[in-house]
Gaussian input, Z-matrix of N, CA and C with variables (Angstrom, degrees):
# hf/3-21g

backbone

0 1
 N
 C     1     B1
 C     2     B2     1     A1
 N     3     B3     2     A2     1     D1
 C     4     B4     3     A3     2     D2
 C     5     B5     4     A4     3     D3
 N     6     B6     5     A5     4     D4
 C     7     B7     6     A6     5     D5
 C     8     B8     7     A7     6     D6
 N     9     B9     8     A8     7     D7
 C    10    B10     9     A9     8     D8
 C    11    B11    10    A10     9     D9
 N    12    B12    11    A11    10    D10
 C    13    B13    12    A12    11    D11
 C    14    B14    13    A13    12    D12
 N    15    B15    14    A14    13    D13
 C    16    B16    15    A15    14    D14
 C    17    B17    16    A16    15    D15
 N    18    B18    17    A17    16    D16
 C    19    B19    18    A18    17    D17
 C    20    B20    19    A19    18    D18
 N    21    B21    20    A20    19    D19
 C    22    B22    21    A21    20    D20
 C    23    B23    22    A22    21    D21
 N    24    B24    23    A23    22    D22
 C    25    B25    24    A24    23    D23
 C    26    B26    25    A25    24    D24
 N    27    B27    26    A26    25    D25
 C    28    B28    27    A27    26    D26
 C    29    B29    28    A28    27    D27
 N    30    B30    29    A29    28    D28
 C    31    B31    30    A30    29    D29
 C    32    B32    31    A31    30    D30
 N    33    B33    32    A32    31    D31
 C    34    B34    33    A33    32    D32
 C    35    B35    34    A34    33    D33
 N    36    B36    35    A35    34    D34
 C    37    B37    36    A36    35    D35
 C    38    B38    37    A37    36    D36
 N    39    B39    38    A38    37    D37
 C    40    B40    39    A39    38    D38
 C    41    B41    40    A40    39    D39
 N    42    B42    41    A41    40    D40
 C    43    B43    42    A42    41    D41
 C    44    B44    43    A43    42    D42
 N    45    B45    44    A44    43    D43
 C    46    B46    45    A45    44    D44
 C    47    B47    46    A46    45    D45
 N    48    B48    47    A47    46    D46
 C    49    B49    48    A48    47    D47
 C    50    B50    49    A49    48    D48
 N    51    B51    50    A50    49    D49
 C    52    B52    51    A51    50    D50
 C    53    B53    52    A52    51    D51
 N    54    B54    53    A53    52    D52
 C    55    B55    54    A54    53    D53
 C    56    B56    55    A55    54    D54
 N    57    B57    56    A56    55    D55
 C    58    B58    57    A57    56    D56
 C    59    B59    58    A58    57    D57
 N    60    B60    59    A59    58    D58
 C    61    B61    60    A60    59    D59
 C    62    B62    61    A61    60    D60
 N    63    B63    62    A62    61    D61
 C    64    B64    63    A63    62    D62
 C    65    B65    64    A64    63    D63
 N    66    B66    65    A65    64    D64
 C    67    B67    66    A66    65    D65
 C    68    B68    67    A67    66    D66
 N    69    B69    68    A68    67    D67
 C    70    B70    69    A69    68    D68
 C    71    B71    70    A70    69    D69
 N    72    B72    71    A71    70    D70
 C    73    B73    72    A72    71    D71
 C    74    B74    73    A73    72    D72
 N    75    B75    74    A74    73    D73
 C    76    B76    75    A75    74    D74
 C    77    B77    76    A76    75    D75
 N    78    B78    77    A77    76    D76
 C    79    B79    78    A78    77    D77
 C    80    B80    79    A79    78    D78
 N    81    B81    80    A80    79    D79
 C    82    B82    81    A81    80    D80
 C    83    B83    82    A82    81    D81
 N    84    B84    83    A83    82    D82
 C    85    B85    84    A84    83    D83
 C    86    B86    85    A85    84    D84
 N    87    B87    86    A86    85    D85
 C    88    B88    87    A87    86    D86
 C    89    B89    88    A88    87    D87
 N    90    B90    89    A89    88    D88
 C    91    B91    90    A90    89    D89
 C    92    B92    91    A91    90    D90
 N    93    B93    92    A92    91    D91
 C    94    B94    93    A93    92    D92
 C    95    B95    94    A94    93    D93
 N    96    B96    95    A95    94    D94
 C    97    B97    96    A96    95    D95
 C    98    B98    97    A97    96    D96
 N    99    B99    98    A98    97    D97
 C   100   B100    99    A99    98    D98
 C   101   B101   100   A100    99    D99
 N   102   B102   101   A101   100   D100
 C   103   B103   102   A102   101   D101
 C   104   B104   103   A103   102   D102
 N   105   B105   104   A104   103   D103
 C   106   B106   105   A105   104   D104
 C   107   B107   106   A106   105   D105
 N   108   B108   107   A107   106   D106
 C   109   B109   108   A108   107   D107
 C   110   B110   109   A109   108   D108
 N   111   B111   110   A110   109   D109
 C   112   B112   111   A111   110   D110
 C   113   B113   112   A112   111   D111
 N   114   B114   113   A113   112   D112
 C   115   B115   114   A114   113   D113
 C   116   B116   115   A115   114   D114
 N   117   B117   116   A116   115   D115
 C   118   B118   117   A117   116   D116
 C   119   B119   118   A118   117   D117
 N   120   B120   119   A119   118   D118
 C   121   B121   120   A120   119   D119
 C   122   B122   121   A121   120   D120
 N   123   B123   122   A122   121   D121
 C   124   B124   123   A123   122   D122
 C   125   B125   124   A124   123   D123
 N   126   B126   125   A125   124   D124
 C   127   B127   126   A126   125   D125
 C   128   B128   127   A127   126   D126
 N   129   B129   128   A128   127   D127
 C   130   B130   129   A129   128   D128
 C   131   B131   130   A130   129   D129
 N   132   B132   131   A131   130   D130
 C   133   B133   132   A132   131   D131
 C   134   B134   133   A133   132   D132
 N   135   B135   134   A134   133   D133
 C   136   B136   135   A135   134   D134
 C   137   B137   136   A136   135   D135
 N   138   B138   137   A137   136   D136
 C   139   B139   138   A138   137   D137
 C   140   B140   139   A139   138   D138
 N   141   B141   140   A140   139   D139
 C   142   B142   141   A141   140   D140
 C   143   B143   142   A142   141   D141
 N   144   B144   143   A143   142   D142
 C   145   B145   144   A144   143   D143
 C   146   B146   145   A145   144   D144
 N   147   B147   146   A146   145   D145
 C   148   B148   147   A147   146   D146
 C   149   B149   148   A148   147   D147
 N   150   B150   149   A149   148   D148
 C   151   B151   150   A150   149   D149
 C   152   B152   151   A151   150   D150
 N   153   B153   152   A152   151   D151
 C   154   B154   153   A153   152   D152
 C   155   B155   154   A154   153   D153
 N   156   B156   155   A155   154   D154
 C   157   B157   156   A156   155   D155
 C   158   B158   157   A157   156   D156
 N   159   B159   158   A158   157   D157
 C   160   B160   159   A159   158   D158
 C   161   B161   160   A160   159   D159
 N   162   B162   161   A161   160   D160
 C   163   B163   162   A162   161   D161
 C   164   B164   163   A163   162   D162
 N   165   B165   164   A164   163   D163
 C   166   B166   165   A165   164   D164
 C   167   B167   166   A166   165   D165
 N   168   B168   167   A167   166   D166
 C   169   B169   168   A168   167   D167
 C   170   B170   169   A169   168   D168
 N   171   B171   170   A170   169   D169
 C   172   B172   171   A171   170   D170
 C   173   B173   172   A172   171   D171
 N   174   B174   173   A173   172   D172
 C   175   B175   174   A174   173   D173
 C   176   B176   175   A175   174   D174
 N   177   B177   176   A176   175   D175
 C   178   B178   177   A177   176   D176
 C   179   B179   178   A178   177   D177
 N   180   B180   179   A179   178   D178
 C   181   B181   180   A180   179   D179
 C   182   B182   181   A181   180   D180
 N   183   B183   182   A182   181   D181
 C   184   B184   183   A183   182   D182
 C   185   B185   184   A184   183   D183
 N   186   B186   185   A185   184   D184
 C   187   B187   186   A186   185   D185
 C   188   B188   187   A187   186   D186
 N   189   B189   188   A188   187   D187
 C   190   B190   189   A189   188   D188
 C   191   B191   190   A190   189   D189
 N   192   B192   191   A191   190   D190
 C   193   B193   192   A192   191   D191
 C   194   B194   193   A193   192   D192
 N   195   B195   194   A194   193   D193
 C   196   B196   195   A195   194   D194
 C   197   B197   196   A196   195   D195
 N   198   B198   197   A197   196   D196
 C   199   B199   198   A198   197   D197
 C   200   B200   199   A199   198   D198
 N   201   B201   200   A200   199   D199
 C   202   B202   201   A201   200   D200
 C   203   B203   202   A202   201   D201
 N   204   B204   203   A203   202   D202
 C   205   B205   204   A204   203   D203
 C   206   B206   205   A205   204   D204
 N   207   B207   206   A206   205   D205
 C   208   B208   207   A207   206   D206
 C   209   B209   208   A208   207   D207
 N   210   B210   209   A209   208   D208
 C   211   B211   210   A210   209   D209
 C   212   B212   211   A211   210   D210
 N   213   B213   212   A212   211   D211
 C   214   B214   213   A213   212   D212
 C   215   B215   214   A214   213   D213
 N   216   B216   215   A215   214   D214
 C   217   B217   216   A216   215   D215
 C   218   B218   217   A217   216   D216
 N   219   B219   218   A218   217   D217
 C   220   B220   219   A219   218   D218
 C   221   B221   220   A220   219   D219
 N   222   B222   221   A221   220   D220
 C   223   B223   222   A222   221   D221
 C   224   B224   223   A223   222   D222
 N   225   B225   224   A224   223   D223
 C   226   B226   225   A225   224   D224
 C   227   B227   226   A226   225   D225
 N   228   B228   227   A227   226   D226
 C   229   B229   228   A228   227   D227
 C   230   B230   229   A229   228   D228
 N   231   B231   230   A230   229   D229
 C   232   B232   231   A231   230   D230
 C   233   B233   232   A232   231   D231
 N   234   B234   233   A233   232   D232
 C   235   B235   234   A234   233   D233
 C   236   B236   235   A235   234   D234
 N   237   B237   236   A236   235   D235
 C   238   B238   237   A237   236   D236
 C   239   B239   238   A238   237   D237
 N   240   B240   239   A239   238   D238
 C   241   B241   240   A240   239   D239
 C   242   B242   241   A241   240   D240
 N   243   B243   242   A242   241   D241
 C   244   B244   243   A243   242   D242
 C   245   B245   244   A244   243   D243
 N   246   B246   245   A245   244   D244
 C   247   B247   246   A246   245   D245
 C   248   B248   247   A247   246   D246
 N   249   B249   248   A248   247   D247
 C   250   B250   249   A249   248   D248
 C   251   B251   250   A250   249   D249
 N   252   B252   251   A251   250   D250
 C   253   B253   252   A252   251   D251
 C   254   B254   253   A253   252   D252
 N   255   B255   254   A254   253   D253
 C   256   B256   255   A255   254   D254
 C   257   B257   256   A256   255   D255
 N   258   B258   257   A257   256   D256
 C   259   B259   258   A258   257   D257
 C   260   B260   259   A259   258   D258
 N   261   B261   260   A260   259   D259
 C   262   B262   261   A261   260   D260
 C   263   B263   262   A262   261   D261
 N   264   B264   263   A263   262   D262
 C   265   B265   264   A264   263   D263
 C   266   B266   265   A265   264   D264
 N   267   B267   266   A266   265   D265
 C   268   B268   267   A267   266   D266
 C   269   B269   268   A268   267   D267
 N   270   B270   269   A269   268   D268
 C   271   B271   270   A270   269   D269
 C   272   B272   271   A271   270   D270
 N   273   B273   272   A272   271   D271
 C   274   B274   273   A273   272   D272
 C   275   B275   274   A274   273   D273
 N   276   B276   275   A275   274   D274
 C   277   B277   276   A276   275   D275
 C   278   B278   277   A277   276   D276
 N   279   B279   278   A278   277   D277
 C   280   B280   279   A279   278   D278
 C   281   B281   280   A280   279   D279
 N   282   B282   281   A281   280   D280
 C   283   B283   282   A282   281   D281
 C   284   B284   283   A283   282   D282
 N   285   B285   284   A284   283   D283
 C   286   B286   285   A285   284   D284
 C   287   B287   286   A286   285   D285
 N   288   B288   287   A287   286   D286
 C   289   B289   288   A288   287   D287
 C   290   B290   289   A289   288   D288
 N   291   B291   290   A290   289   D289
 C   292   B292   291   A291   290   D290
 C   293   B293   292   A292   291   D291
 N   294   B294   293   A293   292   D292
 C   295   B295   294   A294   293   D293
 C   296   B296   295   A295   294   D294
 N   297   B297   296   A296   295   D295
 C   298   B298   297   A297   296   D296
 C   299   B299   298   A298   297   D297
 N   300   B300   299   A299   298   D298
 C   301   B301   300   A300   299   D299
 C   302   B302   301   A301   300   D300
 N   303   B303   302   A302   301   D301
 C   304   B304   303   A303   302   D302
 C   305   B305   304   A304   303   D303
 N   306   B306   305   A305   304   D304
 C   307   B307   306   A306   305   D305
 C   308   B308   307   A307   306   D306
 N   309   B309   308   A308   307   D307
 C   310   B310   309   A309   308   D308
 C   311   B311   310   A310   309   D309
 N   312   B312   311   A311   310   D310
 C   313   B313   312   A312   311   D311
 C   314   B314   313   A313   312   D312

   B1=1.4488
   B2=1.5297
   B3=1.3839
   B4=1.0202
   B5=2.2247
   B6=1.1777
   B7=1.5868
   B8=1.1238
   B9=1.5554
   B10=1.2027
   B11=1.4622
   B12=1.2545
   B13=1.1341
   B14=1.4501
   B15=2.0091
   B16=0.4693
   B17=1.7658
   B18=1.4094
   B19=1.3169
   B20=1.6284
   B21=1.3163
   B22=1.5927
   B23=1.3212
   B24=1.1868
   B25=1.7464
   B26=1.6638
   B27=1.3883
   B28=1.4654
   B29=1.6695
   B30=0.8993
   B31=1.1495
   B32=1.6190
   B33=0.9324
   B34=1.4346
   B35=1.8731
   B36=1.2762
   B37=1.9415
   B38=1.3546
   B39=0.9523
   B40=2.0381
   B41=1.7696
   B42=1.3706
   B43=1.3513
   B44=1.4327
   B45=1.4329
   B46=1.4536
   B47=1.6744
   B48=1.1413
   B49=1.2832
   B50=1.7801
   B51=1.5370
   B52=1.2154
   B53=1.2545
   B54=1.7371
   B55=2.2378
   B56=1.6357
   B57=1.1149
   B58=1.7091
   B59=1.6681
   B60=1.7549
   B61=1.2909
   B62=1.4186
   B63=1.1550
   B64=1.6289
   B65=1.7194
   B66=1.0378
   B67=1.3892
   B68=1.8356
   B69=1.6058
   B70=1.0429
   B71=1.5219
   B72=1.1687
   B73=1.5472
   B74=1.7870
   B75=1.6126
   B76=1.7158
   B77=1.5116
   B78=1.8201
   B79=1.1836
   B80=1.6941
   B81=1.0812
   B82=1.3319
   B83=1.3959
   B84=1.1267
   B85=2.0601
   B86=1.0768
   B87=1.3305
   B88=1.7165
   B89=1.6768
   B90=1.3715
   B91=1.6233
   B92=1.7557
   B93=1.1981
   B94=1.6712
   B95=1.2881
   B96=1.8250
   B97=1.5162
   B98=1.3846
   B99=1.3486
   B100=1.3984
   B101=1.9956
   B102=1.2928
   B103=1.3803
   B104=1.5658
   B105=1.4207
   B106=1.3623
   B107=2.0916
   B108=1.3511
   B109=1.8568
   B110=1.7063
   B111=1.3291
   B112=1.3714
   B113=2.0062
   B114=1.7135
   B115=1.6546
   B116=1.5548
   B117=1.4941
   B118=1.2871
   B119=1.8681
   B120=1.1927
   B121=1.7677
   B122=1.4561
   B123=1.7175
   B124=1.0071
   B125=1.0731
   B126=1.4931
   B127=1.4912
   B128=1.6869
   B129=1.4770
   B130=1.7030
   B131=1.4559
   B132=1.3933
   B133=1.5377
   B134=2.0144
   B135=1.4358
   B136=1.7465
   B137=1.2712
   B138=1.1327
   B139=1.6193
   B140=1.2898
   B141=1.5210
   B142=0.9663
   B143=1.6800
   B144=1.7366
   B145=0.8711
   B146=1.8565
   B147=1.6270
   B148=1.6289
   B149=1.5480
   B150=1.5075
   B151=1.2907
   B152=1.5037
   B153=1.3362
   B154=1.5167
   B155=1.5012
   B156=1.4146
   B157=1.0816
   B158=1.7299
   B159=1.5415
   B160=1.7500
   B161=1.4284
   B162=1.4373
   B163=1.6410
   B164=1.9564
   B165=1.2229
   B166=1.7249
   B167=1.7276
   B168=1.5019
   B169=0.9754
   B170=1.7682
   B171=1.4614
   B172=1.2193
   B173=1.4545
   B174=0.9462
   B175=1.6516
   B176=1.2594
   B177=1.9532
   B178=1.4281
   B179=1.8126
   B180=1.3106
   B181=1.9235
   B182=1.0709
   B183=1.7040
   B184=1.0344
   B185=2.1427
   B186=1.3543
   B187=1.4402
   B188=1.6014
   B189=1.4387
   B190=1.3235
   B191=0.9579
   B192=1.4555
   B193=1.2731
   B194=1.7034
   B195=1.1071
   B196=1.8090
   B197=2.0533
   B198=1.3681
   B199=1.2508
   B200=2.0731
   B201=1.5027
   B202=1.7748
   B203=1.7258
   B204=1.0792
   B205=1.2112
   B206=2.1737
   B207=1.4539
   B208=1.1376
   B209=1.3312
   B210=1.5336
   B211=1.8110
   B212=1.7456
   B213=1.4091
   B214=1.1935
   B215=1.3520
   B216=1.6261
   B217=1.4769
   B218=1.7116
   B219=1.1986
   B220=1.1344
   B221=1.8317
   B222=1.6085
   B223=1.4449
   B224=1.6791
   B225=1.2780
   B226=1.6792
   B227=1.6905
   B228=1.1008
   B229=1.4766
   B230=1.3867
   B231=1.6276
   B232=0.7712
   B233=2.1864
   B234=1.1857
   B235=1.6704
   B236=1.4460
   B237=1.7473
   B238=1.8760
   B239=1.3594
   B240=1.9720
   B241=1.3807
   B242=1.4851
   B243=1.2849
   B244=1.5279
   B245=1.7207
   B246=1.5575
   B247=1.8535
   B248=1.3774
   B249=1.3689
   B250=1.5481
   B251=1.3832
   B252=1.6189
   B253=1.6731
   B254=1.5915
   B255=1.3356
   B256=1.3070
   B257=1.3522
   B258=1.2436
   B259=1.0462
   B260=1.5128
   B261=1.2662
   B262=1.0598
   B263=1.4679
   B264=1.5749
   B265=1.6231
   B266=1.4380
   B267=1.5135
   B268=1.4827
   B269=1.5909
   B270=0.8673
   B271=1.6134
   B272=1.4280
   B273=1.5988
   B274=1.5631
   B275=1.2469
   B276=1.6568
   B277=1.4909
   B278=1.7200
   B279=1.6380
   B280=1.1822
   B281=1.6331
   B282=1.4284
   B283=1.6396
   B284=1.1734
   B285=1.2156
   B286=1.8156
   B287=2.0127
   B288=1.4165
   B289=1.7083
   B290=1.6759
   B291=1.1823
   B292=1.3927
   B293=1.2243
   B294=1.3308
   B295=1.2607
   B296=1.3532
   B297=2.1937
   B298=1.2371
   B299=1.6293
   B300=0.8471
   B301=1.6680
   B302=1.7129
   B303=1.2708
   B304=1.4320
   B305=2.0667
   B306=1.1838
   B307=1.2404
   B308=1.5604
   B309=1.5636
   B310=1.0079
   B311=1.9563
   B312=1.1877
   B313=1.7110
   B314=1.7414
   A1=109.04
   A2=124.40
   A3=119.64
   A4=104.30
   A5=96.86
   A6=107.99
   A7=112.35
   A8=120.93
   A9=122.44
   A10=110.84
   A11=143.31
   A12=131.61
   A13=137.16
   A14=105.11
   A15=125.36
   A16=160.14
   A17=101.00
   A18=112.20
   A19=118.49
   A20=119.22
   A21=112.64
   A22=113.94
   A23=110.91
   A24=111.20
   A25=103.19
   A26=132.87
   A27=131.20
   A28=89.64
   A29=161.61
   A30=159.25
   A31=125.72
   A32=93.77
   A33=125.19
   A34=129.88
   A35=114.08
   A36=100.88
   A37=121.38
   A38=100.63
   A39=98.75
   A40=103.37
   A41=108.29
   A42=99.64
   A43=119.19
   A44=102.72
   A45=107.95
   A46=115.85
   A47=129.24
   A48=136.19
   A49=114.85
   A50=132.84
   A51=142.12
   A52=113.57
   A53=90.34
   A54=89.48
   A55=97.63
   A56=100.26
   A57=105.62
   A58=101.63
   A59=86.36
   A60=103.50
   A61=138.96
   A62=139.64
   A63=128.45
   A64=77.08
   A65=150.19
   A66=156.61
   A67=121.65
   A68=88.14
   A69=107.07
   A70=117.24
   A71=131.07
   A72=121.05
   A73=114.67
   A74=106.75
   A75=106.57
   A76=76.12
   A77=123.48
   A78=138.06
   A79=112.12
   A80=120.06
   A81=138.54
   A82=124.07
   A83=136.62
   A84=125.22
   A85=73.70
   A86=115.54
   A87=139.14
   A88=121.35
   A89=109.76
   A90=100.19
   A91=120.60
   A92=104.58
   A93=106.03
   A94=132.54
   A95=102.08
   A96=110.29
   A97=99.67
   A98=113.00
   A99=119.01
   A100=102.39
   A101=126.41
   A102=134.50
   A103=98.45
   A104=126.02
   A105=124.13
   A106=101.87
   A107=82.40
   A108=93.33
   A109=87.21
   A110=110.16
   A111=134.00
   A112=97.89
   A113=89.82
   A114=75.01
   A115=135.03
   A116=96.08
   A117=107.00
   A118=124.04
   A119=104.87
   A120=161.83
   A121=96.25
   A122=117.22
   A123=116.55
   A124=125.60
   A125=131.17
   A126=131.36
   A127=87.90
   A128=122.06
   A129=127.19
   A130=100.98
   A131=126.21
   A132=98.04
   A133=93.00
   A134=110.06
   A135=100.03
   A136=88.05
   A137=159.79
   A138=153.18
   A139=116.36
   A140=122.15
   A141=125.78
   A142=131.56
   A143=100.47
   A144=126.49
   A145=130.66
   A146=86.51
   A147=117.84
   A148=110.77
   A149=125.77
   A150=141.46
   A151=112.19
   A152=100.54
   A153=116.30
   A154=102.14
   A155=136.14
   A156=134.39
   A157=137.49
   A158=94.07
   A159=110.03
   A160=103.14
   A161=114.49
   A162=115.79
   A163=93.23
   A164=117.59
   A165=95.30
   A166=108.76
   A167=129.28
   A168=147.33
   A169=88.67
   A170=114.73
   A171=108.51
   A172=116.41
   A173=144.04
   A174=168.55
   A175=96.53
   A176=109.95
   A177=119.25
   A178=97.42
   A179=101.80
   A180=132.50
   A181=91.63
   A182=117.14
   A183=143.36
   A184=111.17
   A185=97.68
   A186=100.38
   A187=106.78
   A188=120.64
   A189=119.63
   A190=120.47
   A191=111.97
   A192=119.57
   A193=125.64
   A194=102.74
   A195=119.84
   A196=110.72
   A197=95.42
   A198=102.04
   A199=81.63
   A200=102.23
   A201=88.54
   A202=142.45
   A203=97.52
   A204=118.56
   A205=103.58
   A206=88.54
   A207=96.39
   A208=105.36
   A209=110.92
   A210=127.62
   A211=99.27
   A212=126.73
   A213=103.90
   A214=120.42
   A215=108.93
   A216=143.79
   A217=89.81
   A218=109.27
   A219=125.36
   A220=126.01
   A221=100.75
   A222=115.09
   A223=103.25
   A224=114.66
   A225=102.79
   A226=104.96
   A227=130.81
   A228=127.83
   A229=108.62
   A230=139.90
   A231=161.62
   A232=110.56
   A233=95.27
   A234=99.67
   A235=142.85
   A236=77.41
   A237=86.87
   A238=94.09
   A239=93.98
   A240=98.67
   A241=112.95
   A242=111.26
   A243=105.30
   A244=106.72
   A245=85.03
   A246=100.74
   A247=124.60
   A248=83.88
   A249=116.74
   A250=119.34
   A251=110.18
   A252=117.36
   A253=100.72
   A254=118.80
   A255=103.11
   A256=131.69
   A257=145.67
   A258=166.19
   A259=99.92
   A260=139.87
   A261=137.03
   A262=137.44
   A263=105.93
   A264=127.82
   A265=87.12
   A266=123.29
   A267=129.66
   A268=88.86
   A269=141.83
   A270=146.65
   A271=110.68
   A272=72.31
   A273=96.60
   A274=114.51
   A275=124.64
   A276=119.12
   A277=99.18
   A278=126.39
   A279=133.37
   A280=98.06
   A281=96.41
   A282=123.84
   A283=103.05
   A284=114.84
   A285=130.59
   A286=94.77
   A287=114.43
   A288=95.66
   A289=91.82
   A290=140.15
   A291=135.68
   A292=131.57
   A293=105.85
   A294=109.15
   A295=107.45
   A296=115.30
   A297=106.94
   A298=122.40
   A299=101.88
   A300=101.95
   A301=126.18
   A302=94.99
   A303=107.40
   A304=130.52
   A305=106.86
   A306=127.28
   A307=113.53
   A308=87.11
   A309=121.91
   A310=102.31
   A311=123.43
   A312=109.91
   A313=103.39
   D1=130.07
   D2=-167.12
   D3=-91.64
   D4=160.79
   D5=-169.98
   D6=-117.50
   D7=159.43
   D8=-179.33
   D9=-69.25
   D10=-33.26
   D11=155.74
   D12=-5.30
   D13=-75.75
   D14=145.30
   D15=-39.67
   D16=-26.17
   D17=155.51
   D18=-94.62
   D19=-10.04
   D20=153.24
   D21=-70.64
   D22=-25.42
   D23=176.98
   D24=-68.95
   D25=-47.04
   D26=-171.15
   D27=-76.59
   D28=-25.02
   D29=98.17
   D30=42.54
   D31=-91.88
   D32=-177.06
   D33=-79.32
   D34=117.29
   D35=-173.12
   D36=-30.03
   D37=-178.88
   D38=-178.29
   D39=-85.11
   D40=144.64
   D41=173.44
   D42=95.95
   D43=-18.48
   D44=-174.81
   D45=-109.41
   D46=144.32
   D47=-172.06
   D48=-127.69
   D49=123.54
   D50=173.17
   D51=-52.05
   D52=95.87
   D53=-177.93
   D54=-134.41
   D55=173.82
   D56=-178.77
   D57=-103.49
   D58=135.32
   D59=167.30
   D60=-58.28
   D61=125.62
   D62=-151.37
   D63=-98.93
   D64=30.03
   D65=171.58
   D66=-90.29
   D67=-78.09
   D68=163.36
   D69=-125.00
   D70=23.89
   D71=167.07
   D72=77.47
   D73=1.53
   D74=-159.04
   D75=-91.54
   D76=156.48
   D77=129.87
   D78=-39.52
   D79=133.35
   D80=176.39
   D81=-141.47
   D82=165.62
   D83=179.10
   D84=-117.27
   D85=115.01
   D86=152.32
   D87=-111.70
   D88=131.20
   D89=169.12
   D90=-53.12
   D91=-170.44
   D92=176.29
   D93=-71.58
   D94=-18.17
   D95=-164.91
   D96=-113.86
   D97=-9.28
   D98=178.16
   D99=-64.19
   D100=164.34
   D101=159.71
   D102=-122.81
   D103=-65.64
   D104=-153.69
   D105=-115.05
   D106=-175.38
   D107=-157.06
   D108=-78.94
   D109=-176.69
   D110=-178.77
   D111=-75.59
   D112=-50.57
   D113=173.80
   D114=-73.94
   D115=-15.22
   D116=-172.99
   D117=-73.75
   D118=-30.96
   D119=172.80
   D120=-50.75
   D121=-68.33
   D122=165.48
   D123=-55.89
   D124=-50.11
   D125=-156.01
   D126=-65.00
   D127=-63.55
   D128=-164.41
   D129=-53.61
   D130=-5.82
   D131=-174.42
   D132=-115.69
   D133=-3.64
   D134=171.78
   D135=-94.53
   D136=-20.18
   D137=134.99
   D138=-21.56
   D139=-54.24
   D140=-177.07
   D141=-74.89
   D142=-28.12
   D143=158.59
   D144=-47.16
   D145=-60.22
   D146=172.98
   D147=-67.92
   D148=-11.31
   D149=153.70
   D150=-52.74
   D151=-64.58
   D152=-153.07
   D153=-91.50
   D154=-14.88
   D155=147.73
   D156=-46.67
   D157=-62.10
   D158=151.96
   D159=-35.08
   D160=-79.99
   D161=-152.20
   D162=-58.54
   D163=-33.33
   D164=-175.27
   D165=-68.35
   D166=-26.29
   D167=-155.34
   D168=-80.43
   D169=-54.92
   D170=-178.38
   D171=-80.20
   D172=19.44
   D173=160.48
   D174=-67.40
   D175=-68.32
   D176=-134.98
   D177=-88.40
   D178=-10.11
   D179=-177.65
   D180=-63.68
   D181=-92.45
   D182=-162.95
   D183=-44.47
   D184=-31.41
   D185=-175.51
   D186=-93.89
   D187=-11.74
   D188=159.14
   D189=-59.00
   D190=-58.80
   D191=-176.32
   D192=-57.99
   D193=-35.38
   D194=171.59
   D195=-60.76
   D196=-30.73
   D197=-149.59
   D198=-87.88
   D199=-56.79
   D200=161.55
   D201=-58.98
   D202=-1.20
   D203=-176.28
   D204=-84.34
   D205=-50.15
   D206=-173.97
   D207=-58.10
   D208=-67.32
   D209=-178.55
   D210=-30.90
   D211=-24.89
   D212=-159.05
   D213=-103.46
   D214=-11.38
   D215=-177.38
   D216=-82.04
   D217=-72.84
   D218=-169.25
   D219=-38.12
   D220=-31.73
   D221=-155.86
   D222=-153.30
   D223=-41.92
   D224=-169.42
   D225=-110.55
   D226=7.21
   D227=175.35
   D228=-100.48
   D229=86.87
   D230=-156.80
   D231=-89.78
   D232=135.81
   D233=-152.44
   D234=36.14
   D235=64.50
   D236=159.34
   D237=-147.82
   D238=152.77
   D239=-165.21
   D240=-71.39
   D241=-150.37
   D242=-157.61
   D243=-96.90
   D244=-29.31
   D245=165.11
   D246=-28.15
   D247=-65.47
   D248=-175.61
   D249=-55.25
   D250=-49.56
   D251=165.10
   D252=-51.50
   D253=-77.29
   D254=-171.90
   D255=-53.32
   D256=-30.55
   D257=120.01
   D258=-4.40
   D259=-58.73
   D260=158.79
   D261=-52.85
   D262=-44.74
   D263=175.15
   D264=-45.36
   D265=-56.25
   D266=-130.20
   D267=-84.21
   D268=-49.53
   D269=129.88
   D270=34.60
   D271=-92.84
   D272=179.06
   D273=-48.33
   D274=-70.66
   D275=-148.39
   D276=-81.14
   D277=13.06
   D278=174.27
   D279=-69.99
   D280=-63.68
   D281=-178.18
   D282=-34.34
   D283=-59.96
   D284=-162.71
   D285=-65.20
   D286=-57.29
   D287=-169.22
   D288=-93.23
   D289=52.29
   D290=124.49
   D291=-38.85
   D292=-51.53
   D293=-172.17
   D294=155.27
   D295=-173.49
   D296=151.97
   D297=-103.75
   D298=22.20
   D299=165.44
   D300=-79.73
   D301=-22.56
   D302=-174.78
   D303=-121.70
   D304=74.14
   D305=170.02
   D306=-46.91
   D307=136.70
   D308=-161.74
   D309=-103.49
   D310=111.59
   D311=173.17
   D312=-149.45

């Protein structure tokens, strides 16, 4: 007598087995190395995407801000010696390879 098992198996592509998505929780026929659905797959990688966008955005932030910082030491802060500008520059571009925890504006 044939089983329901078995007719999810005629079912389903070769290779693939009815498991739940650690995504969304739906049953899906996924291979072995797979974890999540085709839709799910997608969403984590425009996530991932939308990750790595921010962090360039805060790169391109953080180096604005350094780069005005400089212009202003450099050219618009009017009586201080020259020490002092540099002394300051050095400041800044310290600030800037800190890291990303620490913004620069």
């Amino acid at each position: 007598m044939a089983k329901v098992v078995d007719a999810a198996r005629v079912t389903t592509p070769s290779n693939t087995v009815w498991r739940t998505c650690i995504g969304c929780s739906q049953t899906k026929p996924m291979t072995a190395d797979i974890d999540r659905c085709d839709d799910c797959e997608d969403a984590a990688d425009q996530e991932a995407l939308r990750e790595h966008a921010l962090s360039g955005w805060e790169h391109v932030n953080r180096y604005a801000g350094a780069i005005g910082r400089i212009e202003a030491w450099a050219v618009l802060i009017p009586n201080v010696t020259d020490s002092e500008r540099i002394a300051s520059i050095r400041d800044v571009l310290a600030t800037l390879n800190a890291g990303d925890d620490k913004a620069v504006s």
